[in-house]
Wavefront OBJ file of the C-alpha trace (Angstrom):
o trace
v 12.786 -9.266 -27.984
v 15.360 -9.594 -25.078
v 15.851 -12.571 -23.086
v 18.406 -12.967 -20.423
v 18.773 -16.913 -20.679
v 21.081 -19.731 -19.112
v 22.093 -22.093 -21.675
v 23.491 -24.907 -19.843
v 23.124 -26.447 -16.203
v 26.160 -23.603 -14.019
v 26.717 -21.689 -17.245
v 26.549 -17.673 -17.285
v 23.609 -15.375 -17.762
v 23.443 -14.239 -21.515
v 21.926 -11.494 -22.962
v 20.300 -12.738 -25.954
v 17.765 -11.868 -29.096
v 14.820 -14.037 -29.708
v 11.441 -14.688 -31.037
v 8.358 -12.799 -29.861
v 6.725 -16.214 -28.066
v 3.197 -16.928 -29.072
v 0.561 -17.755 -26.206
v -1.077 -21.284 -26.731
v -4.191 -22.636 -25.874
v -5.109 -21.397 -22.347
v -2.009 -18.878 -22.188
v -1.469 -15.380 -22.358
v 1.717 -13.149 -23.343
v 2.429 -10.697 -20.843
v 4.674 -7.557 -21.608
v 6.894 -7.783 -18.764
v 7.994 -4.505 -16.973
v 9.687 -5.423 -13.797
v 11.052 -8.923 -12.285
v 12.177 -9.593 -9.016
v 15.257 -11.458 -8.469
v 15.040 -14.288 -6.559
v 17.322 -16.834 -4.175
v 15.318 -19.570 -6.108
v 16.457 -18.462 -9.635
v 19.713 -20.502 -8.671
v 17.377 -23.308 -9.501
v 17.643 -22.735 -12.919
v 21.329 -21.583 -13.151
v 22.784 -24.113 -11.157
v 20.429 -26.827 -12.065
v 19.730 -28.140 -8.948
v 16.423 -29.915 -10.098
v 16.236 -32.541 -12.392
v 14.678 -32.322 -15.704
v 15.359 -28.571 -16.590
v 15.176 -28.047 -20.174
v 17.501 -25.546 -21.313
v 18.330 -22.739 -22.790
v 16.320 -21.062 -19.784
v 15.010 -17.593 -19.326
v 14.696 -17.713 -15.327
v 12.503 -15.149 -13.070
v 8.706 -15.888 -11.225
v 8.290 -12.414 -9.669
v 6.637 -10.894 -12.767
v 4.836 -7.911 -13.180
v 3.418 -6.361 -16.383
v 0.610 -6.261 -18.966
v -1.404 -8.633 -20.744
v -0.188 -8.498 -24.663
v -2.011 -11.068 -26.243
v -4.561 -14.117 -25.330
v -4.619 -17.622 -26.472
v -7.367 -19.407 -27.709
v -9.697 -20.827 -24.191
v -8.790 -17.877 -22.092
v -11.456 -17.014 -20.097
v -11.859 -13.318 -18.615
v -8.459 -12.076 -18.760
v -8.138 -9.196 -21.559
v -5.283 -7.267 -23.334
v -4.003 -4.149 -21.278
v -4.811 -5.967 -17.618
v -2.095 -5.291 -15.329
v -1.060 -9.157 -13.403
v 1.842 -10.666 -11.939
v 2.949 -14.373 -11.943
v 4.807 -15.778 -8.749
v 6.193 -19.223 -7.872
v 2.761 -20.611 -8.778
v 3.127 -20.723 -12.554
v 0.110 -23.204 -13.631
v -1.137 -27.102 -12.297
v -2.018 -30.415 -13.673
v -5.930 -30.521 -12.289
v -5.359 -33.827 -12.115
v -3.162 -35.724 -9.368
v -4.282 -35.999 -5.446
v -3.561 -32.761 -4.470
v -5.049 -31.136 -7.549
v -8.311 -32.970 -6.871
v -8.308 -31.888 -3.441
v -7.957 -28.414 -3.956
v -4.258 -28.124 -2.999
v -3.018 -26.581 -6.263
v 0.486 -25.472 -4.759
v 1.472 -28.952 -3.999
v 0.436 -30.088 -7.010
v 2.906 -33.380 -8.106
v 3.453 -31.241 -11.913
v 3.426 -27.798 -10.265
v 4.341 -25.753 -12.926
v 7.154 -22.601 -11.979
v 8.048 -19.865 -14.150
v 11.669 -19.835 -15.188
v 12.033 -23.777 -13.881
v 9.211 -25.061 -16.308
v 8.976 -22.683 -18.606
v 10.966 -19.643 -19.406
v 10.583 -16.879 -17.125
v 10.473 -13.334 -16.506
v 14.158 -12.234 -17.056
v 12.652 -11.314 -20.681
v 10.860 -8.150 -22.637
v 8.214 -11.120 -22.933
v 6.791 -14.027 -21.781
v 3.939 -16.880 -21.851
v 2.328 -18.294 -18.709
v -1.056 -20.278 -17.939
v -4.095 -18.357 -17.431
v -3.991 -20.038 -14.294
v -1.263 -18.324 -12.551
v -1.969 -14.829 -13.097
v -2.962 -12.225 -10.479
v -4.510 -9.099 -10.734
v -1.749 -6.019 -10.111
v -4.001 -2.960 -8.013
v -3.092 0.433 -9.666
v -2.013 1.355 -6.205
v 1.169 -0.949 -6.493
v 3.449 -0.121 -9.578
v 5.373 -3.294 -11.403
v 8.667 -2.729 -9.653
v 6.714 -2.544 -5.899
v 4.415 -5.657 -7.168
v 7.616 -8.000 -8.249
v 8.932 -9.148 -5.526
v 5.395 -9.545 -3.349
v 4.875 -12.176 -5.494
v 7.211 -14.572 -4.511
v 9.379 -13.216 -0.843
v 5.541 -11.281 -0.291
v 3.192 -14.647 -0.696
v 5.508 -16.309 1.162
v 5.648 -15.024 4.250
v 2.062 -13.318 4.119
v 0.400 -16.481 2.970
v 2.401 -18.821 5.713
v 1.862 -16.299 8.803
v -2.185 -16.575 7.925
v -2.311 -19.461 7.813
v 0.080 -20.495 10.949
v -2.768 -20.300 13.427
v -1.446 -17.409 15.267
v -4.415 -14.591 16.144
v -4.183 -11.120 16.858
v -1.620 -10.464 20.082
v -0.252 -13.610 19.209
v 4.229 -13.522 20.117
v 5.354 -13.942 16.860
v 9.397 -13.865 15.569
v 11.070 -13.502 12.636
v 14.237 -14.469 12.417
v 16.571 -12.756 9.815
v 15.816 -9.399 8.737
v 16.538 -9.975 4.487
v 14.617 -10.459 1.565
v 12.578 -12.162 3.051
v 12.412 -11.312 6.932
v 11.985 -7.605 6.017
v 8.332 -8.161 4.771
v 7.529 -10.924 7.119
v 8.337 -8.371 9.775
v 5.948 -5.631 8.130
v 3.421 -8.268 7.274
v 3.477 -9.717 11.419
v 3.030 -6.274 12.279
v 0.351 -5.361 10.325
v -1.596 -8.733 10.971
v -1.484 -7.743 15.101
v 0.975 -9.545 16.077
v 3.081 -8.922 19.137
v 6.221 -9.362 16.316
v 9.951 -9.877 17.198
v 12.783 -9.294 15.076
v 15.859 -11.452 15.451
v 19.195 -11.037 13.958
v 22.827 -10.702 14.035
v 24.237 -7.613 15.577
v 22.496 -4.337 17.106
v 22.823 -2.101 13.828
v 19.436 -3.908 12.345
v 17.674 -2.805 15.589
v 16.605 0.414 14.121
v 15.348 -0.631 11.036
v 13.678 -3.718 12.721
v 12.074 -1.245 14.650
v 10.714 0.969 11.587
v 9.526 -2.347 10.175
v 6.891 -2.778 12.915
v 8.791 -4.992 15.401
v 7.977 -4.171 18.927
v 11.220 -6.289 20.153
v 14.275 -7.257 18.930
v 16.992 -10.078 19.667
v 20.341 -9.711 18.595
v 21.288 -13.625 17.972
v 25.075 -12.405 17.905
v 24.906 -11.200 21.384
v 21.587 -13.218 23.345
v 20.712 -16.129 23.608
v 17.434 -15.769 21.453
v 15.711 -19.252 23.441
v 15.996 -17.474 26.257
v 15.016 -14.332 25.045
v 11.499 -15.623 23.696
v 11.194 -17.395 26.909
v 11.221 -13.886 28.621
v 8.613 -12.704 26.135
v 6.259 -15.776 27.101
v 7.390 -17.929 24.122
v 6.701 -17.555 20.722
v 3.536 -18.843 19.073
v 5.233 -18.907 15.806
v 9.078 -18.068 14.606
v 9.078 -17.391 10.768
v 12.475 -18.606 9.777
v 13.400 -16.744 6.803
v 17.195 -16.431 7.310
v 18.801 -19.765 5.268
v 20.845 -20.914 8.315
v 19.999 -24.081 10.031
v 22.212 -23.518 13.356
v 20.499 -20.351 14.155
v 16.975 -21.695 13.122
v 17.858 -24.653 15.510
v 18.617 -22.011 18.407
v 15.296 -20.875 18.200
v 13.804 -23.899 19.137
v 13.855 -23.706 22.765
v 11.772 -20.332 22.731
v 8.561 -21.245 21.860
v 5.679 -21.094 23.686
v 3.723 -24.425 24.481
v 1.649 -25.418 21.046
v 4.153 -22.777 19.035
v 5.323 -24.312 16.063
v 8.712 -23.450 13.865
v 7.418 -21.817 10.504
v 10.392 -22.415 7.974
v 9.884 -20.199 4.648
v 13.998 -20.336 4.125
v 15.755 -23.134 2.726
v 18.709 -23.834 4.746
v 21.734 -26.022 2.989
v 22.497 -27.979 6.467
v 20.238 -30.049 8.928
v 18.424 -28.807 11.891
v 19.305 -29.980 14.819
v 16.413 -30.441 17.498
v 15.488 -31.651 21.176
v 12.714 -33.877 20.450
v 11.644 -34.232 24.533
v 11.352 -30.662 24.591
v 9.331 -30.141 21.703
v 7.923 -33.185 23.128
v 6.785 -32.161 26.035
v 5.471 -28.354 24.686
v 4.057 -30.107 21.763
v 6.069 -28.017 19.745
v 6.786 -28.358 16.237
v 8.656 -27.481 12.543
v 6.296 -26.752 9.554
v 7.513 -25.548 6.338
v 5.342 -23.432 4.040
v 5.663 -22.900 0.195
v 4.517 -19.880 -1.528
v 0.555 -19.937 -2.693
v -1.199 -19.628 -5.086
v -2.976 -16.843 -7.611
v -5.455 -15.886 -5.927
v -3.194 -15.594 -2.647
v -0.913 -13.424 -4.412
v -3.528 -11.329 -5.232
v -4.445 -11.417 -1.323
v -1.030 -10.495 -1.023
v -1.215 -7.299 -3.153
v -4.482 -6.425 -1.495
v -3.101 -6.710 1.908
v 0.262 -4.642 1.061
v -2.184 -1.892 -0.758
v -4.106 -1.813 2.565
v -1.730 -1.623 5.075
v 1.231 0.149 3.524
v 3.536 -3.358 3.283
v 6.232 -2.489 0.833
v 9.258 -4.361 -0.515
v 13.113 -2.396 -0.570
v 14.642 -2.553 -3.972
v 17.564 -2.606 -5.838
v 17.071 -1.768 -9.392
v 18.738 -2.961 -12.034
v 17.867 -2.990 -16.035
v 17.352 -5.653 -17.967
v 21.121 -5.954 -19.589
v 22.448 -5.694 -16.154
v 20.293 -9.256 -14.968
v 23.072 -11.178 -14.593
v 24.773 -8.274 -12.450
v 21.191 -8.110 -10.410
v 21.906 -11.679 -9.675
v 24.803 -11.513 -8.389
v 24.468 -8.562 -6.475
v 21.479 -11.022 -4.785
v 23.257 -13.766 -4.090
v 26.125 -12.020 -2.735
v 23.589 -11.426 0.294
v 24.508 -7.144 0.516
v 21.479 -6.170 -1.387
v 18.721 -3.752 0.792
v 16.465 -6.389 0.237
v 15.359 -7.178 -2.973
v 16.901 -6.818 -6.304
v 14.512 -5.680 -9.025
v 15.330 -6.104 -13.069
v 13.122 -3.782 -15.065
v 12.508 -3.651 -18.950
v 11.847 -0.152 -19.540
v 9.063 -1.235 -21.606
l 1 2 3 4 5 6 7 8 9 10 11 12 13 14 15 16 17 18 19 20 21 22 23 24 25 26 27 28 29 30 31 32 33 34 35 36 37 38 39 40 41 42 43 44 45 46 47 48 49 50 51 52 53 54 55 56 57 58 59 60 61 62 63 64 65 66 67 68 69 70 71 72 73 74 75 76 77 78 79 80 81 82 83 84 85 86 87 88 89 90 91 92 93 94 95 96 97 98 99 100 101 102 103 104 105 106 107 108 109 110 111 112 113 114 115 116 117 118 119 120 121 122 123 124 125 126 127 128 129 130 131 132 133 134 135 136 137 138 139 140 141 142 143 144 145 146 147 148 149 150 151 152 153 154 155 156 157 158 159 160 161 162 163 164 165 166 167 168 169 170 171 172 173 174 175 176 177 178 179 180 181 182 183 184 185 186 187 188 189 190 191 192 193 194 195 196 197 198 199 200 201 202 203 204 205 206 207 208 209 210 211 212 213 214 215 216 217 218 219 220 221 222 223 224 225 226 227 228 229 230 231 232 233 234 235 236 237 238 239 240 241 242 243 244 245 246 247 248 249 250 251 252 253 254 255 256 257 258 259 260 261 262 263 264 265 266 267 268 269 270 271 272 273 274 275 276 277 278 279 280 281 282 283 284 285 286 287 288 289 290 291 292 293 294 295 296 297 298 299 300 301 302 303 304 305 306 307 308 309 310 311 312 313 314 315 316 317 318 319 320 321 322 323 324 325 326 327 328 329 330 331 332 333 334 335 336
């Protein structure tokens, strides 16, 4: 088969030939069709966590077919469409495990960290992590609501807002183009923020009944205006402008961080103080909340923007990713 691997910690992405993998006990091999390209995936090709084995095949926005089941597989058959996100498996065993907390689980298990990925004609994952695919969705629109989908649909459920609820968004990417749809859809009174008034439009066809132009407003204020914000989903990776956000939330609204920014926030601690404010980070979900996910998106129309890009061009995908220009999602598809 084809793998698109990283041999080494910074190295390049390689095409490469390899073995057909065989699932294990309690795995299944999936026939891969389409994997979404992810900010994450630097991960693996910059090693920025300890203990990556490599060569690694990266990708955990997988969408395909079941090809073959390990021994101790229960349920899951050959020909079953299913996706595998961030959540690629857990231990059952530490504190979290036991308490029913599987994505913080201490040994979390993440395809293309772990164990080699979907940036491949093929690949084995836990029973565990897989999630039904509806026919409704096809592998290329399934991809990437497994990972930038869960994410923001699974952490703007479970923020606490309700229905009429001011909600924000701020950055209108990868990621803040489906939390936009998915705030939307969910009833919430949903405001787009981000730089400049040419994303006002398509902020607008997302579902966003206002938007803030952070290059122009003073986006605190702004919210204020609005009544304060309940919740700001903070998918754009820049701490400053997350920081600026701060002041416009609404008394009890809380900061809901989904984007990994590379500096520190700065805050006013008496002012969140005295609005009992506050700054919660969510990660991803798990199985059965991607399949929530899908459900959801099938329901109410939610779709991801793709690039698409064949599996030889991966590495090209990747780039094209992290260069931030792609419209919003970059897509690598095997054909198969």
């Amino acid at each position: 088969m084809r793998a698109v691997q990283v041999r080494e910690a910074r190295g390049p992405l390689e095409l490469v030939e390899r073995e057909i993998p065989e699932p294990g006990r309690g795995e299944v091999r999936i026939q891969v069709h389409a994997c979404g390209v992810c900010h994450s995936d630097s991960v693996t090709k910059e090693g920025l966590l300890p203990g990556i084995q490599y060569p690694r095949v990266p990708g955990h926005e997988v969408a395909g077919v079941i090809h073959a089941v390990g021994p101790d597989v229960p349920d899951w058959k050959p020909g079953q469409r299913v996706g595998v996100g961030w959540f690629g498996g857990n231990c059952g065993h530490c504190v979290s495990c036991r308490r029913g907390d599987f994505i913080t689980c201490r040994y979390l298990k993440i395809p293309g960290i772990t164990y080699d990925g979907g940036y491949a004609d093929y690949m084995v994952a836990p029973f565990q992590a897989l999630a039904s695919v509806p026919p409704e969705l096809s592998s290329m629109e399934a991809g990437p609501l497994l990972c930038a989908g869960i994410t923001t649909f699974n952490s703007l459920r479970n923020s606490g807002a309700r229905a009429g609820d001011l909600v924000a968004v701020l950055g209108i990417g990868g990621l803040g183009h489906l939390g936009t749809q998915f705030a939307a859809k969910m009833g919430f009174d949903t405001v787009a923020i981000a730089r400049g008034k040419d994303k006002e439009l398509l902020a607008k066809r997302l579902g966003a009944r206002h938007y803030i132009d952070s290059a122009s407003q003073n986006v605190a204020e702004e919210l204020k205006k609005l009544g304060g914000a309940k919740v700001i989903l903070a998918t754009a990776t820049n701490g400053k402008a997350m920081s600026d956000t701060i002041g416009g939330l609404g008394a009890g609204g809380k900061l809901l961080v989904v984007g990994a920014p590379a500096e520190p926030l700065e805050v006013n601690v008496l002012l969140m103080l005295f609005g009992r404010t506050g700054i919660q980070c969510w990660p991803s979900g798990t199985s059965i909340d991607s399949e929530d996910t899908l459900k959801f998106s099938v329901l109410t129309g939610v779709r991801s923007m793709n690039e698409e890009f064949p599996l030889e061009r991966a590495a090209e995908g990747y780039e094209r990713m992290m260069s931030g220009k792609a419209q919003f999602r970059v897509v690598v598809t095997t054909g198969l």
